[in-house]
C-alpha positions as CSV (number, residue, x, y, z in Angstrom):
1,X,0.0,0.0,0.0
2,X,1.2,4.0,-1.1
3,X,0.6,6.3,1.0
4,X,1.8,10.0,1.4
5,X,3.2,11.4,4.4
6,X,2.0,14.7,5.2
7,X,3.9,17.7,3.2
8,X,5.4,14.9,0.9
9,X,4.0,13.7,-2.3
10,X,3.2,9.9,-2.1
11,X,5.9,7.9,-3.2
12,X,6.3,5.7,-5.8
13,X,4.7,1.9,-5.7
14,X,6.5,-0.6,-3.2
15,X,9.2,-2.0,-5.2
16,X,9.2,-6.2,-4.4
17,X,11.9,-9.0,-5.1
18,X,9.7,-9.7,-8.6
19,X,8.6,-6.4,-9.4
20,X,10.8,-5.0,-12.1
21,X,13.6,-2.1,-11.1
22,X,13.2,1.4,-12.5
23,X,16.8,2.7,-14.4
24,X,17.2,5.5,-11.4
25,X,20.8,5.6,-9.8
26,X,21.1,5.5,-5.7
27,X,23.6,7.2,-3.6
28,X,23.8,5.9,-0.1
29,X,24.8,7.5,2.8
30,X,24.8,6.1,6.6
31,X,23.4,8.3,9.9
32,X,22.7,7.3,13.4
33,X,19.2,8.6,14.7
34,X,19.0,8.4,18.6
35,X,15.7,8.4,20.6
36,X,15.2,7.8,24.3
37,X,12.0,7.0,23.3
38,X,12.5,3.9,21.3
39,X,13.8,2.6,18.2
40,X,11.0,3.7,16.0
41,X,11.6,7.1,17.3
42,X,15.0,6.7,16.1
43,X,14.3,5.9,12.8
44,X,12.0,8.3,11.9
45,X,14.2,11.3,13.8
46,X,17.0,10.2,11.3
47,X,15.1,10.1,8.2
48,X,13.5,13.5,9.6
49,X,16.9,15.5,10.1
50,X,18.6,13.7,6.5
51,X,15.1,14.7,4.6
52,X,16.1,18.4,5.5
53,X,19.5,17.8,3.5
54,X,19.0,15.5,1.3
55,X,16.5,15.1,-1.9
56,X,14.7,12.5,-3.5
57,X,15.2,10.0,-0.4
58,X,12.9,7.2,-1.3
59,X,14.6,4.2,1.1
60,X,16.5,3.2,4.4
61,X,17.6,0.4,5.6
62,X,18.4,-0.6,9.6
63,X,21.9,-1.9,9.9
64,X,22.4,-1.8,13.6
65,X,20.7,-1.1,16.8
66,X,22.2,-0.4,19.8
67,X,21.7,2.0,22.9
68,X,22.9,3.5,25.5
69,X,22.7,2.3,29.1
70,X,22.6,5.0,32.0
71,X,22.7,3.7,35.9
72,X,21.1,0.1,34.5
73,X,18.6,1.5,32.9
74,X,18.1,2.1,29.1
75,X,18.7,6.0,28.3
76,X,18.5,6.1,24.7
77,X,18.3,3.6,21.6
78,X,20.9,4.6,18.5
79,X,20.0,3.0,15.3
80,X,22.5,3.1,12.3
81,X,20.7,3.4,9.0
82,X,21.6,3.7,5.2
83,X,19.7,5.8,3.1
84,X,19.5,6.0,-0.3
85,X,18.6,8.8,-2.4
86,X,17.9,9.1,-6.4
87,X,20.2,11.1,-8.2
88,X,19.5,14.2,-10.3
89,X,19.6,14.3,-14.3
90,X,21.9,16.5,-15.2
91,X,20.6,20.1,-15.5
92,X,17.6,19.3,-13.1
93,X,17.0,21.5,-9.8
């Protein structure tokens, strides 16, 4: 299922393993989002500070999770992600 998030246009139809790949080139970069809220809250404050950035991000991928331990008690969850990001024709803005 497609849907948009709000201020974004809905992006394009869920890519599976059998669904044929567009010709669009990807560059990836890794960030850490951190939370002490929970993993989820991780994630999406990551994609939220690299969407200021960075265009045309369409995925993300989790690579690790880890967190930070304060007193024996869990303080904050980091989660390393790579994002990838369409690349630009030449001459487009």
């Amino acid at each position: 299922m497609t849907r948009a998030e709000p201020g974004r246009p809905a992006p394009r139809e869920w890519v599976g393993y059998n669904t044929p790949m567009t010709d669009d080139v990807y560059s990836i970069s890794e960030i850490v989002g951190t939370s002490p809220d929970g993993v989820d809250n991780a994630i999406r404050n990551a994609i939220t500070r690299a969407s200021r950035t960075l265009r045309n991000l369409d995925w993300f991928e989790v690579v690790e999770v880890r967190g930070y331990l304060s007193e024996g008690a869990i303080d904050h969850f980091q989660v390393r992600l790579k994002v990838g990001f369409r690349l630009e024709e030449q001459g487009a803005v």
